[in-house]
Backbone bond lengths (Angstrom), bond angles and torsions (degrees), N, CA, C in turn:
res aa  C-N    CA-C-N  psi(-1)  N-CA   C-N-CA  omega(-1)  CA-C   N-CA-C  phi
1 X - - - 1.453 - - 1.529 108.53 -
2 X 1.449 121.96 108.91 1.240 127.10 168.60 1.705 131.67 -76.87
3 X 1.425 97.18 21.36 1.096 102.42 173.70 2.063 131.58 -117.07
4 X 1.273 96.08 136.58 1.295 105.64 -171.28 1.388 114.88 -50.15
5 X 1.617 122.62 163.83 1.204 115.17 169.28 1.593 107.96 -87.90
6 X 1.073 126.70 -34.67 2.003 134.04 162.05 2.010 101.92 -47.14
7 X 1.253 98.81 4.57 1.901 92.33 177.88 1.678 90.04 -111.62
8 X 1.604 125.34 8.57 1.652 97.17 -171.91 1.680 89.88 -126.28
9 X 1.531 105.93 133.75 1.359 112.61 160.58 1.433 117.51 -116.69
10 X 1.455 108.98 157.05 1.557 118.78 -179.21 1.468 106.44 -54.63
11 X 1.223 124.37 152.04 1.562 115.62 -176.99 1.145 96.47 -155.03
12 X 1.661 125.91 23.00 1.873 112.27 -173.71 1.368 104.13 163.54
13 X 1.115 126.22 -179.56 1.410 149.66 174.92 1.245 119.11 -129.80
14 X 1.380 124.63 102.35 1.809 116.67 172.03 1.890 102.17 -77.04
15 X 1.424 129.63 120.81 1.165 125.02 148.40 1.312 148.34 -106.86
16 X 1.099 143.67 -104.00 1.543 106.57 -171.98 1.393 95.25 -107.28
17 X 1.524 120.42 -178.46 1.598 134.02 179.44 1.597 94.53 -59.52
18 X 1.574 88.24 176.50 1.646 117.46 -164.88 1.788 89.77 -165.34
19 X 1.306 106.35 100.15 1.760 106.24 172.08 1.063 110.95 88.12
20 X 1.723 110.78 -175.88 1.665 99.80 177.24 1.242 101.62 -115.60
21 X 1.752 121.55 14.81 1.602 104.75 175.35 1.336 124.63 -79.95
22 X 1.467 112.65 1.14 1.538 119.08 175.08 1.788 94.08 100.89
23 X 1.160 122.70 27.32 1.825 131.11 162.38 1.481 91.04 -74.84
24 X 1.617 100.03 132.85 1.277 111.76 168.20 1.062 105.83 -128.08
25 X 1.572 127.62 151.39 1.996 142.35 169.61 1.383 82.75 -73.72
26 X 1.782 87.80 134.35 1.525 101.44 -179.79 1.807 97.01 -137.96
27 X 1.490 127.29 154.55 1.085 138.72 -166.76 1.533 112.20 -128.06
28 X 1.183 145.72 111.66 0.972 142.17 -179.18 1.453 118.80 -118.82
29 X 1.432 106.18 124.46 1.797 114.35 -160.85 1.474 100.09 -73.50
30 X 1.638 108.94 -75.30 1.524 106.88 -178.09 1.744 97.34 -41.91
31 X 1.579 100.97 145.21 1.750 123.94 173.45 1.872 87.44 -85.29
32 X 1.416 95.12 157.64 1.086 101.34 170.04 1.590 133.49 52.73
33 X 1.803 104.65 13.16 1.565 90.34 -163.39 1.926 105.62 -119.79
34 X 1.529 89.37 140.02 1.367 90.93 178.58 1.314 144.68 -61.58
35 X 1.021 125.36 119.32 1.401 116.36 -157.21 1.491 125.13 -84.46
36 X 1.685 123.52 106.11 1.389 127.91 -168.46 1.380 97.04 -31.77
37 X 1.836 99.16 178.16 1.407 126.36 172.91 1.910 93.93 -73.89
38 X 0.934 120.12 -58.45 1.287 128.84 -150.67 1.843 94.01 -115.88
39 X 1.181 95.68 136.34 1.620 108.56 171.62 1.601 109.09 -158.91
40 X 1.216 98.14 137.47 1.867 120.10 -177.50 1.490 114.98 -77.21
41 X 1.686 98.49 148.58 1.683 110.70 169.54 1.471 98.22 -126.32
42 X 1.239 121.13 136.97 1.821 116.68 146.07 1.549 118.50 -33.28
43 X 1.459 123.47 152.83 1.184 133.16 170.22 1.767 102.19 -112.25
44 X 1.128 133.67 -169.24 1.326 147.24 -148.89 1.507 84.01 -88.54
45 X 1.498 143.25 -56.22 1.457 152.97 -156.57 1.314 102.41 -104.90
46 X 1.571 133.31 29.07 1.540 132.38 172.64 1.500 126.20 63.47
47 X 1.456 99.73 11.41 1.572 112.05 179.47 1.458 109.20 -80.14
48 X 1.216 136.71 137.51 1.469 146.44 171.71 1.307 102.10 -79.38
49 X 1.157 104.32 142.41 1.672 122.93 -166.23 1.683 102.32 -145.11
50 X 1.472 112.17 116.28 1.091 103.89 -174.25 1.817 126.13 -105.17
51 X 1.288 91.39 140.11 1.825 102.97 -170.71 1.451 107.76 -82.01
52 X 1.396 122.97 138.76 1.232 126.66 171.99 1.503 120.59 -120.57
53 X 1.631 103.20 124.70 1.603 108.22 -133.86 2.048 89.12 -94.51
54 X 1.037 109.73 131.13 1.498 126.30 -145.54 1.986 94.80 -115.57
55 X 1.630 109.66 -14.34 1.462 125.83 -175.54 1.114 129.94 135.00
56 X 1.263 82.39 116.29 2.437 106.53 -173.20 1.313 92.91 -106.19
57 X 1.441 106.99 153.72 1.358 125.71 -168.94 1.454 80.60 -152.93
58 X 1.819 121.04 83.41 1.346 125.20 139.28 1.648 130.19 1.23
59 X 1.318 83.53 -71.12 1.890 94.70 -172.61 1.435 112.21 -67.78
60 X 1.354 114.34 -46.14 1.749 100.55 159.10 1.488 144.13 -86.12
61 X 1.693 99.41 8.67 1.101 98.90 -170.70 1.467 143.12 58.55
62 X 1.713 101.45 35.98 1.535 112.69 -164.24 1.727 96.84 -133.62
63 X 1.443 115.23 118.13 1.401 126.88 156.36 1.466 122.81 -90.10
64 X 1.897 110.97 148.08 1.177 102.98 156.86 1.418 104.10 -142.25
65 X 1.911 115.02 162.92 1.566 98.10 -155.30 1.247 59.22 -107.94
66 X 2.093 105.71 -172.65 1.049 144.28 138.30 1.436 133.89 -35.77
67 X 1.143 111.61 111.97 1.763 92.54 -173.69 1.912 129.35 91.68
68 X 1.669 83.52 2.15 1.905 91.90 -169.29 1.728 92.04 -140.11
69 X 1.261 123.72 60.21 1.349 138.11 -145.89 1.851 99.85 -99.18
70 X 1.426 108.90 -27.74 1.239 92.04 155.53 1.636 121.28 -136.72
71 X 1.277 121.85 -149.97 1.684 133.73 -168.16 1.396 96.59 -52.03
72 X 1.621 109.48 -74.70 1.400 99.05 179.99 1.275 149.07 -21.30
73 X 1.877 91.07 -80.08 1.141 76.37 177.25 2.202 130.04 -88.19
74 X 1.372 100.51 14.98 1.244 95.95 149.80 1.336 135.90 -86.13
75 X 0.879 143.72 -16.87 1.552 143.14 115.93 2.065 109.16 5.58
76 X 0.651 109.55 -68.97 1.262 138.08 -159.99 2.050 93.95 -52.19
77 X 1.818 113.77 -33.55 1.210 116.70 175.48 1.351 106.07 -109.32
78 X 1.441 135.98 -6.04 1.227 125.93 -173.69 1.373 119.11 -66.68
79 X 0.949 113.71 175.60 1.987 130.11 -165.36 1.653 108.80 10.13
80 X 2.039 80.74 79.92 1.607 102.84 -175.89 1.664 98.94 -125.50
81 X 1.404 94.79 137.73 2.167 74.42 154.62 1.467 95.15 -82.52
82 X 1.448 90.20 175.40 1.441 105.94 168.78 1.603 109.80 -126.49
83 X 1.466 120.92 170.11 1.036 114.12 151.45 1.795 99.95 -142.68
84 X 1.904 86.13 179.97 1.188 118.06 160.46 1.934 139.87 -141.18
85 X 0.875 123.30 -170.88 1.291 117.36 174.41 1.095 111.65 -80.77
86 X 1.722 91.99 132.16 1.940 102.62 -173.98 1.428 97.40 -57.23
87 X 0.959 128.79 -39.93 1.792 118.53 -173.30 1.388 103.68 -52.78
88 X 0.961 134.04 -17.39 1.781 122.67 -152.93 1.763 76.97 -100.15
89 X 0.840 130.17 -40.32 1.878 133.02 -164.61 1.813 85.77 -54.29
90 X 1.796 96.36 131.48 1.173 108.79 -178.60 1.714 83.85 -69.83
91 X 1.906 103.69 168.92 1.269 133.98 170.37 1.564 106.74 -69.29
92 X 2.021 116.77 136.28 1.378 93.50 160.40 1.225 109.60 -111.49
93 X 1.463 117.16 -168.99 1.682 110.50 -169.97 1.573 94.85 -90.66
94 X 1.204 108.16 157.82 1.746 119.41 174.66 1.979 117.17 -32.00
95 X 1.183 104.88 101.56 1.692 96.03 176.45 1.413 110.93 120.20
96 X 1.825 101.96 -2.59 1.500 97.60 169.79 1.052 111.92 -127.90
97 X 1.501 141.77 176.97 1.155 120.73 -163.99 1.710 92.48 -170.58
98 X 1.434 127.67 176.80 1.195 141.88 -121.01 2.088 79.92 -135.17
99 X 1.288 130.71 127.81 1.408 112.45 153.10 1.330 126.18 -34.82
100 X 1.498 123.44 -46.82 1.522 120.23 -161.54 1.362 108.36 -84.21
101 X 1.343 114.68 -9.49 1.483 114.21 179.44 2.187 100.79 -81.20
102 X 0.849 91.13 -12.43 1.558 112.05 -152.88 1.978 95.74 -69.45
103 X 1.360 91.97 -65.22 1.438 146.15 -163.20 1.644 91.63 -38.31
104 X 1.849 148.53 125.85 0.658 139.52 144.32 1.708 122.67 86.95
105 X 1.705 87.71 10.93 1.499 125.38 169.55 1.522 104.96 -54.35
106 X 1.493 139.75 132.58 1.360 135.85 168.74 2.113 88.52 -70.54
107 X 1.640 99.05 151.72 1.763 90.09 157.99 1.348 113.40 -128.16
108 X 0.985 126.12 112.82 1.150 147.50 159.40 1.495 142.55 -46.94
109 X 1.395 122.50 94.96 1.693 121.09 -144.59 1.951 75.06 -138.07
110 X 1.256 105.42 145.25 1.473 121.03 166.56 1.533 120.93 33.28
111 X 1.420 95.80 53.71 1.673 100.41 -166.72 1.356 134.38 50.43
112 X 2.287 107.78 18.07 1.572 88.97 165.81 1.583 89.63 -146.19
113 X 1.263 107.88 178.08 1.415 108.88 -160.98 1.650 93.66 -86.97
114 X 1.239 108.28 135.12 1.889 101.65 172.43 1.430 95.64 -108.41
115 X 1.225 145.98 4.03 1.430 139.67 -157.75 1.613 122.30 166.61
116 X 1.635 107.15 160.80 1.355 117.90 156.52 1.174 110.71 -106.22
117 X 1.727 121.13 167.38 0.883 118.08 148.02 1.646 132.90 -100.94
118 X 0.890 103.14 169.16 1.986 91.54 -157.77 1.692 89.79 -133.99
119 X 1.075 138.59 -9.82 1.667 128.71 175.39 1.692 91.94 -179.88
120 X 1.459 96.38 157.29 1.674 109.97 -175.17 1.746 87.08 -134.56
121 X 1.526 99.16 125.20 1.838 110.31 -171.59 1.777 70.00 -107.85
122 X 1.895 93.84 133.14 1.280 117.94 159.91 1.393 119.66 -123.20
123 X 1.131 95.70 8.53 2.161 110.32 175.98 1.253 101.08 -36.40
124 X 1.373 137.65 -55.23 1.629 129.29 -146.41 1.723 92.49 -118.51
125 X 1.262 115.45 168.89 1.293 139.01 179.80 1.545 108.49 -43.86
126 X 1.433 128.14 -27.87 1.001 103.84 -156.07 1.931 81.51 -132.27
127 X 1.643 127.97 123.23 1.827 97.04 -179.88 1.376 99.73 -94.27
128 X 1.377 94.86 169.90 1.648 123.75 166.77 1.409 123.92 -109.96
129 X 1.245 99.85 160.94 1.697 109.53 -173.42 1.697 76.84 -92.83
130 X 1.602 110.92 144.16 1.419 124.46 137.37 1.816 117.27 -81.85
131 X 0.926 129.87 85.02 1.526 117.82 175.09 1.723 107.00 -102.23
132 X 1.502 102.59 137.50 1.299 144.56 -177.11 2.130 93.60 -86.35
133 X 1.463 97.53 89.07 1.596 91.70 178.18 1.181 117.14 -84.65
134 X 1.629 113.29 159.88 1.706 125.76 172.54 1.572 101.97 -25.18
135 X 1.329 131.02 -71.12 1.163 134.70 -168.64 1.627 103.30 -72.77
136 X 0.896 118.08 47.55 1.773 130.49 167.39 1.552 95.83 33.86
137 X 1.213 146.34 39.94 1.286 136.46 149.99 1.714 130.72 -108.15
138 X 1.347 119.69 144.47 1.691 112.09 -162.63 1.009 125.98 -122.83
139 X 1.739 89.64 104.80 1.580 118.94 -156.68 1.863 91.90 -80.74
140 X 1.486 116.11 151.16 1.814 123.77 129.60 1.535 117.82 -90.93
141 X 1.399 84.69 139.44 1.588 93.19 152.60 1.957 110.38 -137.95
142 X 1.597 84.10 167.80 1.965 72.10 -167.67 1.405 90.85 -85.81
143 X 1.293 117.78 176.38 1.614 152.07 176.02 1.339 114.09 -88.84
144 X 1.573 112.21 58.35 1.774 99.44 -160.94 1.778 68.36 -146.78
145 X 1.804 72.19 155.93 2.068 93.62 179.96 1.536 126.95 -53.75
146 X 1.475 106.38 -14.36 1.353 111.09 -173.33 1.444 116.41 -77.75
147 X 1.535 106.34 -33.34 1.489 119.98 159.15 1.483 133.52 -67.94
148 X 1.318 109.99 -52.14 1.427 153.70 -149.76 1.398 93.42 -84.51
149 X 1.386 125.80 79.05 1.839 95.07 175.12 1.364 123.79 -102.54
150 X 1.649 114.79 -24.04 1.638 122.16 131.80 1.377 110.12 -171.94
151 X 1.185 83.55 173.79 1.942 124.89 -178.82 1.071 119.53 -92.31
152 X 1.230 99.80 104.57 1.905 103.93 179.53 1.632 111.15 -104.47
153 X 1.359 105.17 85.98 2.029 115.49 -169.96 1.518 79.35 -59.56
154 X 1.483 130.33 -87.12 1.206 116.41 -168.48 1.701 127.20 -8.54
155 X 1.116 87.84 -85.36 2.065 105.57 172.11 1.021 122.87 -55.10
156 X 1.707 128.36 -3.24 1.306 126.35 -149.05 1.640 141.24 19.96
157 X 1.636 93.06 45.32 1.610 108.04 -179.60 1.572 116.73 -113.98
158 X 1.532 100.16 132.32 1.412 90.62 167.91 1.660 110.20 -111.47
159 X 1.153 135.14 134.70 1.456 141.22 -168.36 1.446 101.90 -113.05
160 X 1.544 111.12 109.60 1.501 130.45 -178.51 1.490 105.85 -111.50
161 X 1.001 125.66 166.72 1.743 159.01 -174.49 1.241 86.80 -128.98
162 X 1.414 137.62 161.35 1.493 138.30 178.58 1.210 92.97 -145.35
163 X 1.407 131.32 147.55 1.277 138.50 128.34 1.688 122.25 -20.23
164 X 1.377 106.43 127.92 1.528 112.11 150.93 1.501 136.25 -41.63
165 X 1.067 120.75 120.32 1.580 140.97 -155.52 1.465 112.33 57.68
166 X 1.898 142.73 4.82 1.209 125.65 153.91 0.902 115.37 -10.49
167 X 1.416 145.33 -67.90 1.616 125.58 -147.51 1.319 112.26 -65.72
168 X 1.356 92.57 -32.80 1.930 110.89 -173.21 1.529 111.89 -56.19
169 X 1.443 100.83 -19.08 1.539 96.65 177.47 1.801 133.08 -73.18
């Protein structure tokens, strides 16, 4: 396999069984995205191990691989992330972007870096960056243009404007 481990992103959640044919509740982060033939779990030592998907049923949200035919041994992959190859991740349009691309971004406010970000909460209508600041404290800010002035995936920079009294928070 000529492929890197920096080529696989999280793309889902396997959770627990459903039946005894080895159907598992499955979670899928990207909206809308199709799900390869083959998709990876970690092993005990961070090695990707790949699952071979045997039948997804979209509308209920239930996988089963190849080879994991009943309860048991599906058990054995449940409450896993999974991943796949960033190539397989549909394209987004300009201005949106993927969490893991997100993830470990320097941020950039007045020409110096005040922070990373370490998780982006999209729970509510509007998400936020979690950033881990210079002064080790963990500020949000939301993900909206007024902040946001861009994203450099290349450079791994994000360049913010901040709100008045942020730091104070």
């Amino acid at each position: 396999m000529g492929e890197k481990r920096e080529d696989f992103v999280i793309a889902g959640k396997i959770h627990g069984t459903h039946g005894v044919k080895g159907d598992l509740k499955i979670e899928i982060f990207p909206p809308n995205f199709d799900l390869p033939d083959v998709i990876y779990i970690k092993d005990k030592e961070g090695n990707l191990v790949p699952l071979y998907v045997e039948h997804f049923s979209k509308k209920k949200n239930l996988i089963r691989f190849k080879g994991f035919d009943d309860i048991d041994k599906a058990k054995k992959v449940k409450h896993r992330y999974f991943y796949v190859e960033s190539n397989k991740l549909p394209r987004l349009d300009k201005d949106h972007f993927y969490e893991y691309q997100l993830i470990d971004m320097d941020v950039i406010f007045n020409e110096k870096v005040i922070g990373k970000i370490i998780k982006v909460d999209d729970r509510l209508p509007t998400a936020y960056l979690i950033i881990k600041c210079v002064d080790d404290k963990i500020r949000h800010l939301p993900f909206i243009k007024e902040f946001i002035k861009e994203v450099d995936t290349e450079g791994r920079k994000v360049f913010v404007d901040l709100p008045e009294g942020w730091f104070t928070l």
